[in-house]
N, CA, C and O atoms as a GROMACS GRO file, in nm:
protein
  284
    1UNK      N    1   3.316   8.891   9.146
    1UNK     CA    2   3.244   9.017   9.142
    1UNK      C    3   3.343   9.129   9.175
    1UNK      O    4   3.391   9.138   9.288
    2UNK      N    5   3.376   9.221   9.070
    2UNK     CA    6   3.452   9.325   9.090
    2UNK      C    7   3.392   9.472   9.188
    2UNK      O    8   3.270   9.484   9.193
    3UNK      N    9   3.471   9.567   9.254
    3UNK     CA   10   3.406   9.627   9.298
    3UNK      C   11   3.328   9.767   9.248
    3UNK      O   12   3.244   9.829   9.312
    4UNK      N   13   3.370   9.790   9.145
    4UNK     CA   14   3.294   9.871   9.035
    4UNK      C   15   3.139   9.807   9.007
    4UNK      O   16   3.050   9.893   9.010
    5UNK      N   17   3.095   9.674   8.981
    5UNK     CA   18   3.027   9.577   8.961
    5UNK      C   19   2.895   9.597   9.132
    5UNK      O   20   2.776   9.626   9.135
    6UNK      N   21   2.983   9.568   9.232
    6UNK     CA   22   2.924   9.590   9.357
    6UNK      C   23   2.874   9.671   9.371
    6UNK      O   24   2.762   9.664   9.422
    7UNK      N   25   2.935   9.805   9.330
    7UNK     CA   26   2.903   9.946   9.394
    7UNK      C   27   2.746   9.985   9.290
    7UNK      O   28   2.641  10.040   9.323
    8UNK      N   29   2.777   9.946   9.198
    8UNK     CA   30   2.656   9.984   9.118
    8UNK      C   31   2.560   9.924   9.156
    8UNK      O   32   2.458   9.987   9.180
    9UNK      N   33   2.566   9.776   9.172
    9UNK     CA   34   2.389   9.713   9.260
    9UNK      C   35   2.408   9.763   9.396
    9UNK      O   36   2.292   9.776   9.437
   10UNK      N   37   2.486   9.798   9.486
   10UNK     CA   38   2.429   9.843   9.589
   10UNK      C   39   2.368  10.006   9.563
   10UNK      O   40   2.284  10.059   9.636
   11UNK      N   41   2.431  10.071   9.444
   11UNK     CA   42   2.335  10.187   9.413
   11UNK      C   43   2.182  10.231   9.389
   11UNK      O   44   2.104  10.322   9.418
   12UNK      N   45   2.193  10.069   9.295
   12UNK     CA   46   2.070  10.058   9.279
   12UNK      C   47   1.966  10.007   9.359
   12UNK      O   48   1.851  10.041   9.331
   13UNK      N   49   1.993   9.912   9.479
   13UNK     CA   50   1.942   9.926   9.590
   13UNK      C   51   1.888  10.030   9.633
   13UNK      O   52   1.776  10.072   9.603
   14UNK      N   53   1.978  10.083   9.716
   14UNK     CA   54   1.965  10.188   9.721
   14UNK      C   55   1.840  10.331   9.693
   14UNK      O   56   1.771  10.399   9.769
   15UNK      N   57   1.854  10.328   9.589
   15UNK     CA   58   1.765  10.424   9.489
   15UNK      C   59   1.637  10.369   9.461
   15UNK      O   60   1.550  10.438   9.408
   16UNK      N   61   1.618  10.228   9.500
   16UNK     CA   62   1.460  10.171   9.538
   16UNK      C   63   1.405  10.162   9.663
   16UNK      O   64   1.308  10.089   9.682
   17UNK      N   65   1.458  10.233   9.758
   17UNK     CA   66   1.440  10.182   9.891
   17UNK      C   67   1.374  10.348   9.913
   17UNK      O   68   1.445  10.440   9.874
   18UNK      N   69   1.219  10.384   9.983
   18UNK     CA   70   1.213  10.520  10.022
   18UNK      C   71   1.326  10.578  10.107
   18UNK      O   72   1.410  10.542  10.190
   19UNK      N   73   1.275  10.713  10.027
   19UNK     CA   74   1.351  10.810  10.131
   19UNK      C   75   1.328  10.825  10.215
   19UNK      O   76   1.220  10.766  10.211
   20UNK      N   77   1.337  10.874  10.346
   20UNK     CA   78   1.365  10.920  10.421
   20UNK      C   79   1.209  11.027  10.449
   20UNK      O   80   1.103  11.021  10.511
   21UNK      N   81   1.265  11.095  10.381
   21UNK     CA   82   1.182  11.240  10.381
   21UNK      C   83   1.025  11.167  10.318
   21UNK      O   84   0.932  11.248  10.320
   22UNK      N   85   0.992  11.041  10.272
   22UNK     CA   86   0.894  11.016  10.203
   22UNK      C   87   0.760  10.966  10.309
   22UNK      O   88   0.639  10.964  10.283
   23UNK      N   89   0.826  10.933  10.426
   23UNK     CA   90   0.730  10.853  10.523
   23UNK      C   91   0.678  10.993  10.593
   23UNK      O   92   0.724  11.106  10.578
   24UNK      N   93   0.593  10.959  10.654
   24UNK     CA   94   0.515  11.080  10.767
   24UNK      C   95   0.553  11.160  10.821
   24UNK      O   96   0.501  11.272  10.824
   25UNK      N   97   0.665  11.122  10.886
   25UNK     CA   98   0.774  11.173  10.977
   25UNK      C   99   0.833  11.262  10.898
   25UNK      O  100   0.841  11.378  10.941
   26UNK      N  101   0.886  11.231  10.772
   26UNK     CA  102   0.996  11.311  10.708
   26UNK      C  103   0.905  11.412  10.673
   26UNK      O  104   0.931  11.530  10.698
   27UNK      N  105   0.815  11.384  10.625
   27UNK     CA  106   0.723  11.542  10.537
   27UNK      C  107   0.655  11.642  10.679
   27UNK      O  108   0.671  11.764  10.675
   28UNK      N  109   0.587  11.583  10.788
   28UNK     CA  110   0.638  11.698  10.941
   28UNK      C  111   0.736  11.697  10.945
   28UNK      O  112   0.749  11.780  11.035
   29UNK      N  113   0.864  11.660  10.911
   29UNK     CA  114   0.994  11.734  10.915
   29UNK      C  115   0.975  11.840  10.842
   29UNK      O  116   0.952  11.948  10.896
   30UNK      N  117   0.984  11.823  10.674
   30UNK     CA  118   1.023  11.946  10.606
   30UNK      C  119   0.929  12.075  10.609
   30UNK      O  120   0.952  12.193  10.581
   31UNK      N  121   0.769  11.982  10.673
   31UNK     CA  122   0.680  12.138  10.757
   31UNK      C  123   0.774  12.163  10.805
   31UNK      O  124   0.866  12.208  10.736
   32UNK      N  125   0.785  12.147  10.920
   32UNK     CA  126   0.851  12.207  11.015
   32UNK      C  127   0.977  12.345  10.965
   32UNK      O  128   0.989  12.464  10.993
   33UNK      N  129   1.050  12.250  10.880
   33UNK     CA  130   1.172  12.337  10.833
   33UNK      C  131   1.122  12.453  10.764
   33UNK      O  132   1.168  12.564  10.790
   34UNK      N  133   1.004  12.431  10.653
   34UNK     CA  134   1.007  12.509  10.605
   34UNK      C  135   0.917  12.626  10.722
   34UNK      O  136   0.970  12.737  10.733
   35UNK      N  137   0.808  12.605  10.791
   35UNK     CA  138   0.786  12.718  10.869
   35UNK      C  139   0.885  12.790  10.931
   35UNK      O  140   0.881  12.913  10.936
   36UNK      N  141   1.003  12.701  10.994
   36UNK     CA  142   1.112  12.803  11.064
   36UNK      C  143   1.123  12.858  10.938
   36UNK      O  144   1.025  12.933  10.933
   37UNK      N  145   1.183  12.867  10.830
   37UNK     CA  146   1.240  12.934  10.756
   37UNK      C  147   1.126  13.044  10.703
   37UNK      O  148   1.168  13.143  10.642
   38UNK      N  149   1.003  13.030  10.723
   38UNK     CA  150   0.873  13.125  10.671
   38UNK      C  151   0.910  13.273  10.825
   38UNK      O  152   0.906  13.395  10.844
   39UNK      N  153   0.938  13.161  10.886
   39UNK     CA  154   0.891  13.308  11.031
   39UNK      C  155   1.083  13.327  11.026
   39UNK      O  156   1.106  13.448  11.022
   40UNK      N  157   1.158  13.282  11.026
   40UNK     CA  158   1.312  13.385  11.023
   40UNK      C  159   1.302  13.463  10.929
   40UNK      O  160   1.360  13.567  10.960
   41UNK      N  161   1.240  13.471  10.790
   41UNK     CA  162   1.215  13.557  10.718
   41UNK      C  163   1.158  13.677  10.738
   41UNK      O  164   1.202  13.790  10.717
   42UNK      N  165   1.006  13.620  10.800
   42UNK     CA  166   0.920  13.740  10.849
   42UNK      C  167   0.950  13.839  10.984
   42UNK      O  168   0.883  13.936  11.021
   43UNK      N  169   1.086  13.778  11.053
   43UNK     CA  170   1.085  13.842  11.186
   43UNK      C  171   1.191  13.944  11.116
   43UNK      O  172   1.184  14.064  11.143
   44UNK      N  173   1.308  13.886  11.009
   44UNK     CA  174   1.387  13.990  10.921
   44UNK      C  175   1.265  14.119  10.911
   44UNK      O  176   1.242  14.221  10.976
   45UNK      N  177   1.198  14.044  10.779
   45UNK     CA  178   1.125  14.162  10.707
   45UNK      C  179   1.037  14.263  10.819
   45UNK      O  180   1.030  14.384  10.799
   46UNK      N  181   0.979  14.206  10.924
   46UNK     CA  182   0.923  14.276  11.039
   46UNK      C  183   0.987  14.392  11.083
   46UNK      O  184   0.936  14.504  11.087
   47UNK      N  185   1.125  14.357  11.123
   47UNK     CA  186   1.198  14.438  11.199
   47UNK      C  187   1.238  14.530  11.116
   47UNK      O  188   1.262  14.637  11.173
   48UNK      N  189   1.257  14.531  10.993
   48UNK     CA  190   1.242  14.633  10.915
   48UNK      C  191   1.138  14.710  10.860
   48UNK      O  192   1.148  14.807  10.785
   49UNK      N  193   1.071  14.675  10.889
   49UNK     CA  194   0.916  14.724  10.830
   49UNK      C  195   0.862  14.846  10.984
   49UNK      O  196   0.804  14.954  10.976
   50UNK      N  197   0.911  14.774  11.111
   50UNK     CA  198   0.868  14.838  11.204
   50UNK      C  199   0.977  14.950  11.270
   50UNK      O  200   0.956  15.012  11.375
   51UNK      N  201   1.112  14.964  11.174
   51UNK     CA  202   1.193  15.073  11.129
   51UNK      C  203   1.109  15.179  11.080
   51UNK      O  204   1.064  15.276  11.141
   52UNK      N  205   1.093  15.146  10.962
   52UNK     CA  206   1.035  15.218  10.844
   52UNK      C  207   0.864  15.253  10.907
   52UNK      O  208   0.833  15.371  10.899
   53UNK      N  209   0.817  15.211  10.933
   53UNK     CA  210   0.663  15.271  11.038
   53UNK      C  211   0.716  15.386  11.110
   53UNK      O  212   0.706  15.500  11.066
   54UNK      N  213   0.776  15.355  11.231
   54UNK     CA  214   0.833  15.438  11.339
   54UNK      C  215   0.900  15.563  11.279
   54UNK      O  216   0.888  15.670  11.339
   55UNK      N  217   0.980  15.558  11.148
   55UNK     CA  218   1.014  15.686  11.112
   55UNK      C  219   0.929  15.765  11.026
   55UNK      O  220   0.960  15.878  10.989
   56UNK      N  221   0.824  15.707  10.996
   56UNK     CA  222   0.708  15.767  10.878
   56UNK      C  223   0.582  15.822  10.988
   56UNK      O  224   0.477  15.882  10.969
   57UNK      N  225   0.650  15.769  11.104
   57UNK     CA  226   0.508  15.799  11.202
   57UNK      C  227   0.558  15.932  11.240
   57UNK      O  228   0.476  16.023  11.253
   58UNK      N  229   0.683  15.954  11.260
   58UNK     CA  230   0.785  16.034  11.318
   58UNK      C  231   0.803  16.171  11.243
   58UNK      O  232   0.807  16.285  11.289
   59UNK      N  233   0.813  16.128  11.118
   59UNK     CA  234   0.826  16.229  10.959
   59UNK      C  235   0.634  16.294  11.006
   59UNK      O  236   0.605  16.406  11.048
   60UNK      N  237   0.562  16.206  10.983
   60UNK     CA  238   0.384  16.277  10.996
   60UNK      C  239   0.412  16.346  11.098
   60UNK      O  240   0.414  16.466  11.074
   61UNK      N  241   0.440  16.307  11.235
   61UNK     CA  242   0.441  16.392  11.327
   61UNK      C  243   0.508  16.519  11.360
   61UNK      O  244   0.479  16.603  11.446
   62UNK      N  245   0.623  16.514  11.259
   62UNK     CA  246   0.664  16.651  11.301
   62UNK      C  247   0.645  16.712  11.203
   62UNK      O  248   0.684  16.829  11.202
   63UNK      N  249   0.574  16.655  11.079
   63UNK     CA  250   0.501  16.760  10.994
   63UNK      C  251   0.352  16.819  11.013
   63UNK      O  252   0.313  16.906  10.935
   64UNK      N  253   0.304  16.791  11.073
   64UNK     CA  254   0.213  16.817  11.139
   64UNK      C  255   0.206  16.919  11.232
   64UNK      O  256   0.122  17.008  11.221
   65UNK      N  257   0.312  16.913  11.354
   65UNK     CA  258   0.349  17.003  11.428
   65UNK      C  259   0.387  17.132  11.337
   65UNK      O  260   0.339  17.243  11.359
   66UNK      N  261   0.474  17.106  11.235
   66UNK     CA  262   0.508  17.261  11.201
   66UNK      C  263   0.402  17.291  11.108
   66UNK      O  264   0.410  17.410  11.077
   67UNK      N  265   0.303  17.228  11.047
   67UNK     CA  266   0.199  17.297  10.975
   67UNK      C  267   0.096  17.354  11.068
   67UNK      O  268   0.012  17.441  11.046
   68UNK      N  269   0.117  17.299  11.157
   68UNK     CA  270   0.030  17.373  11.343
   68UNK      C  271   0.026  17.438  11.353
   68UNK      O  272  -0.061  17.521  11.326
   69UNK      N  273   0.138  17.444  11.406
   69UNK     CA  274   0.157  17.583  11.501
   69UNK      C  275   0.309  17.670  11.477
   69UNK      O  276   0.352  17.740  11.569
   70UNK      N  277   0.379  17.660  11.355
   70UNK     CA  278   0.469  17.744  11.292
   70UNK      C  279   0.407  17.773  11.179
   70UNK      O  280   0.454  17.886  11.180
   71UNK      N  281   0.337  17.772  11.073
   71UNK     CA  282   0.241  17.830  10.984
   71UNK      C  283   0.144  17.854  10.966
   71UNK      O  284   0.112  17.910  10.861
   0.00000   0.00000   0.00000
């Protein structure tokens, strides 16, 4: 048995045997992963979003003031 010969049935082994990720465990894994990756996203997009609030609250407010009480 050559080892070119070997390597291919242990491939194919291999490639019949579940994954990993296929049993219970693995798929609450890739929950898991994928929620971290849902909320590092949203704490990005947050922190920019609560930029952009704070200066639009900021922009109303001092337009407001000068339509007040300077015109």
């Amino acid at each position: 048995m050559d080892a070119a010969y070997a390597a291919t049935v242990a491939a194919g082994a291999l490639l019949q045997l579940p994954g990993p990720l296929d049993t219970t465990v693995g798929k609450v894994f890739l929950a898991l992963v994928a929620f971290l990756i849902v909320l590092t996203v949203g704490r990005v997009v947050l922190s920019i979003a609560w930029k952009v609030a704070l200066i639009a609250a900021l922009g109303a407010g001092v337009f407001l003031f000068v339509t007040t009480f300077l015109l």
